[in-house]
BALOBA-1460 file (C-alpha; in Angstrom, 3 decimals):
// residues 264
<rec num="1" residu="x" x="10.426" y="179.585" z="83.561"/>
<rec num="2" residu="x" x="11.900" y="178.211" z="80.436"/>
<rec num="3" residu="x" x="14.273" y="175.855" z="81.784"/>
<rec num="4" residu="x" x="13.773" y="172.056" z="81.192"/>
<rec num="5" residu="x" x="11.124" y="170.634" z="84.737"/>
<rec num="6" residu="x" x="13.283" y="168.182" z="84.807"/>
<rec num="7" residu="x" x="16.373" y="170.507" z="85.738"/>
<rec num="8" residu="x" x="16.915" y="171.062" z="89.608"/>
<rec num="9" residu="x" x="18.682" y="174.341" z="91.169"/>
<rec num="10" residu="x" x="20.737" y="174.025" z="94.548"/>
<rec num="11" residu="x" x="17.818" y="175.466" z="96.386"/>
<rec num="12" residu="x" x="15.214" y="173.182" z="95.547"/>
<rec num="13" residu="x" x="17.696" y="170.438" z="96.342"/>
<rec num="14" residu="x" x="17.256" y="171.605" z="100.187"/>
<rec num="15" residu="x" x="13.389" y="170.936" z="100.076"/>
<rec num="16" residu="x" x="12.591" y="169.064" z="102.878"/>
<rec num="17" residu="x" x="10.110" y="165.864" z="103.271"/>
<rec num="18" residu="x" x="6.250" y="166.531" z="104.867"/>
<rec num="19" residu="x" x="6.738" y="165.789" z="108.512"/>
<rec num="20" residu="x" x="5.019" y="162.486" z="109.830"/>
<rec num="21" residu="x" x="2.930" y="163.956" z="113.235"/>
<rec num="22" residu="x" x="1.941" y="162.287" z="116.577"/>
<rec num="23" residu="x" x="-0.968" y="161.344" z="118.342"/>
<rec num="24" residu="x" x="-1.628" y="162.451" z="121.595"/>
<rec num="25" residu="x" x="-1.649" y="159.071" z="124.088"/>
<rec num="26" residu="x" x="-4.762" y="159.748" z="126.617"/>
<rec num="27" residu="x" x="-5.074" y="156.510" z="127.809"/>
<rec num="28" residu="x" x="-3.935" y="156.456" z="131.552"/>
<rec num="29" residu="x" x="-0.789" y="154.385" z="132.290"/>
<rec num="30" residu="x" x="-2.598" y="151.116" z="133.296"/>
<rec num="31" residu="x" x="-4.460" y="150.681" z="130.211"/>
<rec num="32" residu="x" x="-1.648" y="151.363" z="127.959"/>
<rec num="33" residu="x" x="-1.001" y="147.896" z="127.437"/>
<rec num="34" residu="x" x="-4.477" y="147.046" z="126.322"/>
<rec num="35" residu="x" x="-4.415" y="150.024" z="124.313"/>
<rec num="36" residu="x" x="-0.637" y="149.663" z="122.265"/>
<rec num="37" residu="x" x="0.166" y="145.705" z="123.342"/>
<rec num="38" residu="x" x="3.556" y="144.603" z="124.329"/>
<rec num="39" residu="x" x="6.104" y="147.571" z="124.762"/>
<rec num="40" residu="x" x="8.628" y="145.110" z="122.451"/>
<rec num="41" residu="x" x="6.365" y="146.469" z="119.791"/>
<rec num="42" residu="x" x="7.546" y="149.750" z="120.328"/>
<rec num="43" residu="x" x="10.745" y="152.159" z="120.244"/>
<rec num="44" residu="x" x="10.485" y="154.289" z="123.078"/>
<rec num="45" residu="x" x="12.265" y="157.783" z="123.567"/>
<rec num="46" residu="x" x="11.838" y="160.939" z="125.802"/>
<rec num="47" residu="x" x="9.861" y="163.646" z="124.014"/>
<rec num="48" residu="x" x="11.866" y="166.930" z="124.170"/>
<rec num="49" residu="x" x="10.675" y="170.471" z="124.982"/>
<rec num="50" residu="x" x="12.222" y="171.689" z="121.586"/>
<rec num="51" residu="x" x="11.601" y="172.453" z="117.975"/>
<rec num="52" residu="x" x="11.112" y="169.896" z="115.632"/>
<rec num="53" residu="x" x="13.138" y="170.006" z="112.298"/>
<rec num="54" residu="x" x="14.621" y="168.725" z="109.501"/>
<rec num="55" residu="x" x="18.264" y="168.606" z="108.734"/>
<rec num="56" residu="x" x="18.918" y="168.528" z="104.639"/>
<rec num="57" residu="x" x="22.301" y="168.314" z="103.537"/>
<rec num="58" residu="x" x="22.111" y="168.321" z="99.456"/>
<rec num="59" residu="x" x="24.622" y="170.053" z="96.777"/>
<rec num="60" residu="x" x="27.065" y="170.421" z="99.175"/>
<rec num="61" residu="x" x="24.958" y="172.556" z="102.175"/>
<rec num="62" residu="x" x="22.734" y="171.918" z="104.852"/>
<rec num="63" residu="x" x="19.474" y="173.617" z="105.577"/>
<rec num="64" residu="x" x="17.524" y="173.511" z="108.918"/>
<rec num="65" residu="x" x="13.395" y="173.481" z="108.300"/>
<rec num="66" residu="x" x="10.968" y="174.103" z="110.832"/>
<rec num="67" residu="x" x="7.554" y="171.728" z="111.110"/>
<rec num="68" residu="x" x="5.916" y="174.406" z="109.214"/>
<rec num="69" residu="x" x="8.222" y="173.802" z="106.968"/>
<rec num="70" residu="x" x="9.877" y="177.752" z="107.199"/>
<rec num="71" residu="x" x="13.707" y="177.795" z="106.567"/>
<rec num="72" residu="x" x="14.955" y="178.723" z="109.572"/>
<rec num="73" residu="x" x="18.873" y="177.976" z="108.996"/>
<rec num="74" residu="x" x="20.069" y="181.716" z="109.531"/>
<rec num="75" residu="x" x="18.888" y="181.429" z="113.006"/>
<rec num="76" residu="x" x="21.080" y="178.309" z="114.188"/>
<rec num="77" residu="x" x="24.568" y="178.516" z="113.012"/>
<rec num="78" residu="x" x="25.834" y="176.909" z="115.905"/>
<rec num="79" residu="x" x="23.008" y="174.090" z="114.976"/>
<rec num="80" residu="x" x="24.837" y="173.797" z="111.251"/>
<rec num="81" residu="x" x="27.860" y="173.859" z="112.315"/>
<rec num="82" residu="x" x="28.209" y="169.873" z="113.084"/>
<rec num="83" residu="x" x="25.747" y="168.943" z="110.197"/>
<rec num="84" residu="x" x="28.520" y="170.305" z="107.810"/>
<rec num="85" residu="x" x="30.271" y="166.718" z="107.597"/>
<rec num="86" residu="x" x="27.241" y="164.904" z="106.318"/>
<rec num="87" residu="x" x="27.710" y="163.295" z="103.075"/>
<rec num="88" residu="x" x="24.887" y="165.066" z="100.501"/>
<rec num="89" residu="x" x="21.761" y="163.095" z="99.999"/>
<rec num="90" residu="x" x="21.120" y="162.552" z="103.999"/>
<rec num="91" residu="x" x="18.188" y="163.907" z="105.936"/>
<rec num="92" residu="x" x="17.554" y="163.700" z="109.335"/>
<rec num="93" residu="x" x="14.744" y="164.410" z="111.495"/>
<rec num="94" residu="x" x="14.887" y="165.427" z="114.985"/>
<rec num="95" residu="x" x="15.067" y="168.018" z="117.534"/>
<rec num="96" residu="x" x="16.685" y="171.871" z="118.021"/>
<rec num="97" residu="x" x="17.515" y="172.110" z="121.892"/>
<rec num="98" residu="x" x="19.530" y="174.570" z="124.136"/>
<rec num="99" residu="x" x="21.963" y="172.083" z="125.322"/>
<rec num="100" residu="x" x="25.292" y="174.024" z="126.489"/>
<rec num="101" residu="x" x="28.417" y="171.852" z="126.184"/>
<rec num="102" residu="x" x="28.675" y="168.764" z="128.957"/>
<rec num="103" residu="x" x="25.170" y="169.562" z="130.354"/>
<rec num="104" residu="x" x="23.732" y="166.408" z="130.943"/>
<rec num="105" residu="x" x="20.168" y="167.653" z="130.226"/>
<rec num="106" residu="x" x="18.716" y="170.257" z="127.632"/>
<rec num="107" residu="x" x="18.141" y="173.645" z="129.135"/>
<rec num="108" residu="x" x="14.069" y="175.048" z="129.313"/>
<rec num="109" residu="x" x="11.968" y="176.071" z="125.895"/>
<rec num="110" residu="x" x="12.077" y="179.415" z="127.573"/>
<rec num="111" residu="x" x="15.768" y="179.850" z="126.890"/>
<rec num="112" residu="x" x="15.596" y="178.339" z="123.601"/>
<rec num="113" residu="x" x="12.776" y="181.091" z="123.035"/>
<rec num="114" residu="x" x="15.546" y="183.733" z="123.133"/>
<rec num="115" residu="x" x="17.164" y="182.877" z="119.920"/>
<rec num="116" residu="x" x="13.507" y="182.813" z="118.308"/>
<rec num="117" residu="x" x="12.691" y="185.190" z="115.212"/>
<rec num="118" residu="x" x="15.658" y="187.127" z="115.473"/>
<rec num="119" residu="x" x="17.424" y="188.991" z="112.900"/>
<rec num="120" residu="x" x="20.711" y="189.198" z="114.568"/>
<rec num="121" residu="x" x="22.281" y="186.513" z="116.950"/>
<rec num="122" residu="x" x="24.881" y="188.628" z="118.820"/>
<rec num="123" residu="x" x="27.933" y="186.351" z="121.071"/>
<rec num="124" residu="x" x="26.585" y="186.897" z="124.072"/>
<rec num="125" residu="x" x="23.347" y="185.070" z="123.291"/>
<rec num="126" residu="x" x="24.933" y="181.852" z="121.253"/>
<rec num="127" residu="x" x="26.906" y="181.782" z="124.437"/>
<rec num="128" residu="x" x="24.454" y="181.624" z="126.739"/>
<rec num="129" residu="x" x="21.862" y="179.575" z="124.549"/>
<rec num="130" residu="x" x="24.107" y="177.312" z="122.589"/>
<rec num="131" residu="x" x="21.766" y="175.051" z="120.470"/>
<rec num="132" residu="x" x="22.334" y="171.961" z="119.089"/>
<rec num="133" residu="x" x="19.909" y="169.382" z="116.791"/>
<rec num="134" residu="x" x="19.404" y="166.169" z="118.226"/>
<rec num="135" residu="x" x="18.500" y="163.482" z="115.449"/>
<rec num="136" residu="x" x="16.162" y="160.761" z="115.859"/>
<rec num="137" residu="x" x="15.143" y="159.540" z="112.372"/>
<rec num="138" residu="x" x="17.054" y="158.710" z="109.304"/>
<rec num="139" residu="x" x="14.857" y="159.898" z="106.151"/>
<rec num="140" residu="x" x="17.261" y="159.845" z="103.469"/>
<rec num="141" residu="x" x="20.710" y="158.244" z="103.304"/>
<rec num="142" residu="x" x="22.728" y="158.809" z="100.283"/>
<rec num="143" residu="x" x="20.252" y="160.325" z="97.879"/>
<rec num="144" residu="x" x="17.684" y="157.501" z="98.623"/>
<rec num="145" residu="x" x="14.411" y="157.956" z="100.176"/>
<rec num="146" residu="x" x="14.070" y="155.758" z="103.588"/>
<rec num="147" residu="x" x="10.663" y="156.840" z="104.490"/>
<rec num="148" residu="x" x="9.067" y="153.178" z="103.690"/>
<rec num="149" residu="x" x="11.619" y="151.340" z="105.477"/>
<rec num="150" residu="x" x="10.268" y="149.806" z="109.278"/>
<rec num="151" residu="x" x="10.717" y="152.409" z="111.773"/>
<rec num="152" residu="x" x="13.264" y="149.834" z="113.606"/>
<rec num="153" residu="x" x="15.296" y="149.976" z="110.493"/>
<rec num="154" residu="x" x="15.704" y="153.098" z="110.282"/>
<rec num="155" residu="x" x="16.783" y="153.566" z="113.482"/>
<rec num="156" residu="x" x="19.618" y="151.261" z="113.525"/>
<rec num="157" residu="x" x="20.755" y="152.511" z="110.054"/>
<rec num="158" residu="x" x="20.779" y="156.002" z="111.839"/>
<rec num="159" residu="x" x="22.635" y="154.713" z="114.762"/>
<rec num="160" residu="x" x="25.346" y="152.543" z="112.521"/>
<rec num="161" residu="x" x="26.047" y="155.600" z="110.443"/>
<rec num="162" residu="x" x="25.884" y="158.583" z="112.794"/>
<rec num="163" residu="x" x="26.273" y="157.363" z="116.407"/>
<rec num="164" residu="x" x="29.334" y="159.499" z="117.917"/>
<rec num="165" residu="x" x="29.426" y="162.054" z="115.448"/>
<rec num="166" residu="x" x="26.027" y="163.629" z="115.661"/>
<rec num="167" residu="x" x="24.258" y="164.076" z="118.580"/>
<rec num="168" residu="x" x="21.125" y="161.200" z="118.915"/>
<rec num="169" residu="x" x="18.349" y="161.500" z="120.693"/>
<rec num="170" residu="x" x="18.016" y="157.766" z="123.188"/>
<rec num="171" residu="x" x="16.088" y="154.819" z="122.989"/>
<rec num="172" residu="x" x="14.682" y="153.936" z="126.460"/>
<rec num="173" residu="x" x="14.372" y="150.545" z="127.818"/>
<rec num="174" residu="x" x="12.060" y="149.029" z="130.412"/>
<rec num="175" residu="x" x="10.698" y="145.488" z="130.752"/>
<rec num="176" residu="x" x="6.980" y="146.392" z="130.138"/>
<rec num="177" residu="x" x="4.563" y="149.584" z="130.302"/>
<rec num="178" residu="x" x="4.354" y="149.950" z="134.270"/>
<rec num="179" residu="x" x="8.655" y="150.456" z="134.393"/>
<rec num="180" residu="x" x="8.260" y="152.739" z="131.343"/>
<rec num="181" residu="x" x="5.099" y="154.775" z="133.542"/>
<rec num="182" residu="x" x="7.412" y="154.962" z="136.562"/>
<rec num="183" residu="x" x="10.126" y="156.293" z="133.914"/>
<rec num="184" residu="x" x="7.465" y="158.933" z="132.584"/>
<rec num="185" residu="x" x="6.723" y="160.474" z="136.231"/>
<rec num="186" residu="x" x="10.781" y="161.721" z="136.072"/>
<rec num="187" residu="x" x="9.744" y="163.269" z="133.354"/>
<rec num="188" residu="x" x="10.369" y="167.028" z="134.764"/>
<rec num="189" residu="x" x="13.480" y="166.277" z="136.413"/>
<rec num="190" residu="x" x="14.939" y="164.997" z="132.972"/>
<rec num="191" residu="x" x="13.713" y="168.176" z="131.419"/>
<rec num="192" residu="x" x="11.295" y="166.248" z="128.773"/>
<rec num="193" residu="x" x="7.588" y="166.413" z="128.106"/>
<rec num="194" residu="x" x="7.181" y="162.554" z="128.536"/>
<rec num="195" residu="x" x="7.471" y="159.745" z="125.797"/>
<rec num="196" residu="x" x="7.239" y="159.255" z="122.035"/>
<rec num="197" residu="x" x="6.421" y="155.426" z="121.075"/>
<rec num="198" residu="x" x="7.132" y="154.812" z="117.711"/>
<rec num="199" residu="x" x="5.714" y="151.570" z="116.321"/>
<rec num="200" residu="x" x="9.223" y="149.587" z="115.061"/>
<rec num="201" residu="x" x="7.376" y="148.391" z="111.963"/>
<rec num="202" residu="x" x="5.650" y="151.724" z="110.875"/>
<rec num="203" residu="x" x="6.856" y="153.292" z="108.178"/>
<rec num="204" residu="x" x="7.338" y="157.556" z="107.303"/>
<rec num="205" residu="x" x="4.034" y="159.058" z="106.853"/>
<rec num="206" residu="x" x="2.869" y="162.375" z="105.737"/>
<rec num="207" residu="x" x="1.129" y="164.689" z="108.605"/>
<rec num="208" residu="x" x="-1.032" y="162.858" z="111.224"/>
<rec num="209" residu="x" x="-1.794" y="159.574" z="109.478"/>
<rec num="210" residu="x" x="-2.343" y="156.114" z="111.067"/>
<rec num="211" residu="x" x="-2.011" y="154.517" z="107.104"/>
<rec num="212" residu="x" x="1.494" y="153.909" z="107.474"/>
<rec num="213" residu="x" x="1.936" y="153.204" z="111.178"/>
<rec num="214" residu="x" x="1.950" y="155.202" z="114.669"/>
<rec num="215" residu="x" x="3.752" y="157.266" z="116.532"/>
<rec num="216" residu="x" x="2.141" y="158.454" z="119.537"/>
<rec num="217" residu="x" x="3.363" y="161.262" z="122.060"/>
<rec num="218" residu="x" x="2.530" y="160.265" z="125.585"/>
<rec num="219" residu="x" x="3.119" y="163.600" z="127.597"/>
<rec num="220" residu="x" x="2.614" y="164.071" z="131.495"/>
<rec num="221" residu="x" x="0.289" y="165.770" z="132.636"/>
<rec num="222" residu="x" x="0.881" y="169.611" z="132.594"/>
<rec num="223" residu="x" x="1.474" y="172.022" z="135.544"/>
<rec num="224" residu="x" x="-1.978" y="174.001" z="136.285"/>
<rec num="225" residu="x" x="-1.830" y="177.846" z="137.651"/>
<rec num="226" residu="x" x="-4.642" y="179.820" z="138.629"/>
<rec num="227" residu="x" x="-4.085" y="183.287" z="135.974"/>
<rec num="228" residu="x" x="-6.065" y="185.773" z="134.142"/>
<rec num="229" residu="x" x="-6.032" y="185.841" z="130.449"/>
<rec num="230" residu="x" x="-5.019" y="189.595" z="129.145"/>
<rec num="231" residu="x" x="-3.727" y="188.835" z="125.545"/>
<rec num="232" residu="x" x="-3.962" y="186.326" z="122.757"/>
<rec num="233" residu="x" x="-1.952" y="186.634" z="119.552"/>
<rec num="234" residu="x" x="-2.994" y="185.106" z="116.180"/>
<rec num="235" residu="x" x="-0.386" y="182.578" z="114.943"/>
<rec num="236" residu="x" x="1.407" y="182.988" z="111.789"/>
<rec num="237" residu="x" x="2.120" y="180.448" z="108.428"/>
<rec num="238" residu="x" x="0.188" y="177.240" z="108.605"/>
<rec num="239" residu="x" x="-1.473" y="178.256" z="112.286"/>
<rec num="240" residu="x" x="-2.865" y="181.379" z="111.190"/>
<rec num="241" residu="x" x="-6.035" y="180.948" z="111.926"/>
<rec num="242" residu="x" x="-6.054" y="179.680" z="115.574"/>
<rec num="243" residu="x" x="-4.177" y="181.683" z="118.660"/>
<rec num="244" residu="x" x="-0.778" y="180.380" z="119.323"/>
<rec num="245" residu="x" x="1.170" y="183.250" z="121.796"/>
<rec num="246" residu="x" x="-1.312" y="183.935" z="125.086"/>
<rec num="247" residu="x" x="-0.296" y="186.404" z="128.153"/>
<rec num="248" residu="x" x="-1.629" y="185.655" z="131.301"/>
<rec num="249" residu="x" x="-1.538" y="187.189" z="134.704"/>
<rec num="250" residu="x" x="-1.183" y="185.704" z="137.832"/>
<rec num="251" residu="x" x="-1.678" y="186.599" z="142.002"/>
<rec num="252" residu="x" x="1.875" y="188.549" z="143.090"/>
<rec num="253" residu="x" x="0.031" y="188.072" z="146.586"/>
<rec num="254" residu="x" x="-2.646" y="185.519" z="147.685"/>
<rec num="255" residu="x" x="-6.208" y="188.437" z="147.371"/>
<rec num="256" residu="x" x="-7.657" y="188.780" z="150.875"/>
<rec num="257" residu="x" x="-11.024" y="188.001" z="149.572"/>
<rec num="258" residu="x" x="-12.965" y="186.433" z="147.175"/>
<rec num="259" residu="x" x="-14.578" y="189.435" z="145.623"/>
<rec num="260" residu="x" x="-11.001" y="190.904" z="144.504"/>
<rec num="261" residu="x" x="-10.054" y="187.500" z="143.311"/>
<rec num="262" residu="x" x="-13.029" y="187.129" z="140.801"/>
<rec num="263" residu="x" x="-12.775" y="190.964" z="139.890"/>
<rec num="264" residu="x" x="-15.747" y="192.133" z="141.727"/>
């Protein structure tokens, strides 16, 4: 309390930035164009089935922060370990994925749910969920704040600095929005969610803000199931106040009549 506000300890040094959110794309694939204009205006990548963080490496140690901004470090060692070389004052934003070694695509969310709010991470699990963080935005590059430079700049800064020794997440490249739609229906068989178009001139913003450019999240279309819903829980943190963790139940057998299947 007495100590000069001006001072800084090691642990506020591994503060992350506010993350700059997505907006969901609606707009069906043929009127993308009239909604975004030319796909040269835009840096297209696969959105992954992950969990969005922040890799700080200040005073000599890196820290791992959630969206919600929760250190969650202790739980990804294996994550850490290859951040270790970054030079202090670099921050990256990106992606924690199971992605065993010389898979060619990133296991299920359901496997990287295994290694979620756990106290102890015994061998067997970091063997069979090995995760890794998969960067796709430069924020800071030694000590100085990148967050107003053009997305595109950023980009190939991250790219010229940490291509090869960090694991990147791709840019993908298609002549205009129909190739990239034909792209997005592989979607499942690549093990993504769809497409993140990030306008190459917007800048870093704070939360889900259109002031200092886009970035939109174009997702497929998800799977339906017919199930009953037999538990909700309450979230925790920032989403405390809405239902984030749901159990449903589904048919083991097709019900012989309609009565059974509505519960009658």
């Amino acid at each position: 309390l007495l100590a000069p506000a001006t001072q800084q300890t090691a642990a506020d040094s591994g503060q992350p930035y506010p993350f700059f959110l997505a907006h969901a794309l609606e707009a069906p694939p043929e009127a993308v164009a009239e909604a975004l204009g030319p796909c040269s205006d835009w840096l297209v990548e696969w959105k992954y089935d992950g969990i969005r963080a922040q890799a700080v490496k200040r005073a000599g140690r890196v820290w791992l922060w959630s969206r919600g901004e929760e250190l969650i470090s202790e739980g990804f060692p294996d994550a850490l370990a290859p951040l270790a070389s970054l030079p202090d004052g670099t921050v990256l934003d990106g992606e924690l994925l199971v992605w065993p070694e010389g898979a060619e695509l990133p296991a299920p969310f359901a496997l990287l749910q295994k290694r979620l709010n756990r106290k102890t991470l015994g061998k067997k699990l970091l063997a069979e969920a090995p995760v890794r963080f998969v960067a796709y935005d430069l924020l800071e590059d030694e000590g100085v704040d990148l967050r107003s430079m053009p997305q595109h700049e950023r980009r190939t800064r991250l790219e010229a600095r940490w291509q090869g020794s960090i694991a990147l997440s791709p840019l993908v490249h298609a002549n205009d929005w129909t190739a990239y739609a034909t792209l997005r229906a592989q979607s499942r068989e690549r093990g993504v969610e769809g497409f993140m178009l990030k306008h190459r001139d917007s800048a870093y913003g704070s939360g889900r803000t259109k002031a200092d450019g886009t970035w939109w999240k174009w997702k497929i279309e998800p799977m339906t199931a017919d199930a009953v819903l037999i538990y909700a829980q309450a979230g925790h943190g920032r989403r405390a106040s809405v239902y984030t963790d749901y159990t449903f139940a589904v048919w083991s057998r097709a019900p012989p009549s309609a009565e059974e299947a509505h519960g009658v």
